[in-house]
N, C-alpha and C positions, 0 to 999 in steps of 0.2 A: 546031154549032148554038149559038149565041149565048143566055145567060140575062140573063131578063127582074128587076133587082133595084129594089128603091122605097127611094128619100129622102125625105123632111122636109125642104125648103130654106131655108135663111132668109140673113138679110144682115146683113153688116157694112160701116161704109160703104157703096161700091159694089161689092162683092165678093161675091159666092152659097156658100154652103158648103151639105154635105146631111150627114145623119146617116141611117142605115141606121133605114128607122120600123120595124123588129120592137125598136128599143129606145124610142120614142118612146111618153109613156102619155097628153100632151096638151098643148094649147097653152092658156096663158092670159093675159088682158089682165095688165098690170104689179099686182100684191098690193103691200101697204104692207108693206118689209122690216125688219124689225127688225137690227139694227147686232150682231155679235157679237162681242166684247174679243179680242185675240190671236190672230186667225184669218188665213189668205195673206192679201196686199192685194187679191187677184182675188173673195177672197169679200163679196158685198155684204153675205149677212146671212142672216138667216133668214125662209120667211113661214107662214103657218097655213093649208094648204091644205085646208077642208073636216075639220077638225079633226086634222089631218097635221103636221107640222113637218118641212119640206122647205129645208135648204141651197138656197142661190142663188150661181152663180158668176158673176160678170160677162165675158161673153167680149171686151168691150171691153178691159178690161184684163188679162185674162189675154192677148188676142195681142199685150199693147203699141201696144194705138191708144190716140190720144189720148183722152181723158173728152168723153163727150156726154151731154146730158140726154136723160130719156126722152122717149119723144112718144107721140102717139096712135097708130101703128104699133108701137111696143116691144113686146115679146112676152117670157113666160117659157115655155120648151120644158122640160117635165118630161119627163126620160127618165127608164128602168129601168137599173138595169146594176148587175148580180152582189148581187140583190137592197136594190139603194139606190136610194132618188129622190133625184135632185138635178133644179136646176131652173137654165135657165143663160136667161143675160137678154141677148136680141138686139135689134140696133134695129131688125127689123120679120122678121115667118114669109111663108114664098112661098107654098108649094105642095107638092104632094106629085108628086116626077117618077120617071116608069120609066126606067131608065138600062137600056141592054142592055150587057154583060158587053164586050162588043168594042169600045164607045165608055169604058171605063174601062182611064183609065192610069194606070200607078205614078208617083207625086211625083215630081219631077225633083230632084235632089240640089243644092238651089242653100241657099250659106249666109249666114248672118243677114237670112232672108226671116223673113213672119210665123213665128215659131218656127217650122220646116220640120218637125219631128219630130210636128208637130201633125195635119197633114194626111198622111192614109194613103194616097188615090188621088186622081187629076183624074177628074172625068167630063166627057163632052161634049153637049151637047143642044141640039138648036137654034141653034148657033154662040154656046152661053154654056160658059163655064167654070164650071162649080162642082168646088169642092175640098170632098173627102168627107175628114170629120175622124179622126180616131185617138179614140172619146171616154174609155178609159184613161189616155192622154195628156193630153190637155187638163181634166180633171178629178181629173188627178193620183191614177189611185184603180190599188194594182196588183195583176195580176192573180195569182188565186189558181190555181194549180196542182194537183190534185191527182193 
């Protein structure tokens, strides 16, 4: 019997990635980010979420695409993870899709793709590809063991 799991999808370029929504706390239009001194070149900055102070990763450049401006589709996805918000800045939020457990496959081992280490599983739905993230990985943040 095949389990029923939920993503968050969003885009880059034209590429769909999902992030598992039990870590996802909201989606927001683009907030004015404040620039912060000596931080990765992936982090755009900081912004004031509802009087919060929430890190922004740019996933533009953290997977090594080129820089685009934002538009009216750019999204910042606040997720949760191992009690941190971070807020990661995509250029546009899809949907929310059920993926069952038998249409998700393990990454293919191919090297100097988008960081490979990035992406945890392919899913398949609808004859789209979305690649479900690692967000440990891509947010650089490691995990606590106890």
């Amino acid at each position: 019997m095949s389990e029923i799991k939920e993503f968050v999808t969003f885009r880059l370029n034209e590429e769909y990635y999902g992030i598992n929504i039990n870590n996802v706390e909201n989606i927001e239009k683009v907030l004015p980010i404040t620039r912060v001194p000596y931080t990765h070149d992936y982090v755009r900055g900081v912004i004031n979420l509802r009087g919060i102070i929430v890190p922004v990763v740019d996933l533009r450049s953290r997977f090594n695409l080129e820089p685009k401006e934002n538009s009216e589709e750019s999204r910042i996805i606040i997720v949760n993870l191992e009690d941190l918000k971070i807020g990661m800045l995509v250029d546009a939020s899809s949907e929310v899709l059920q993926i069952e457990t038998s249409e998700i496959d393990a990454a293919p081992n191919v090297k100097k793709d988008i960081n490979n280490e990035f992406i945890k599983n392919i899913g398949k739905k609808n004859g789209r590809i979305i690649m479900l993230i690692d967000l440990h990985k891509v947010l650089n943040i490691e995990q606590h063991v106890e």
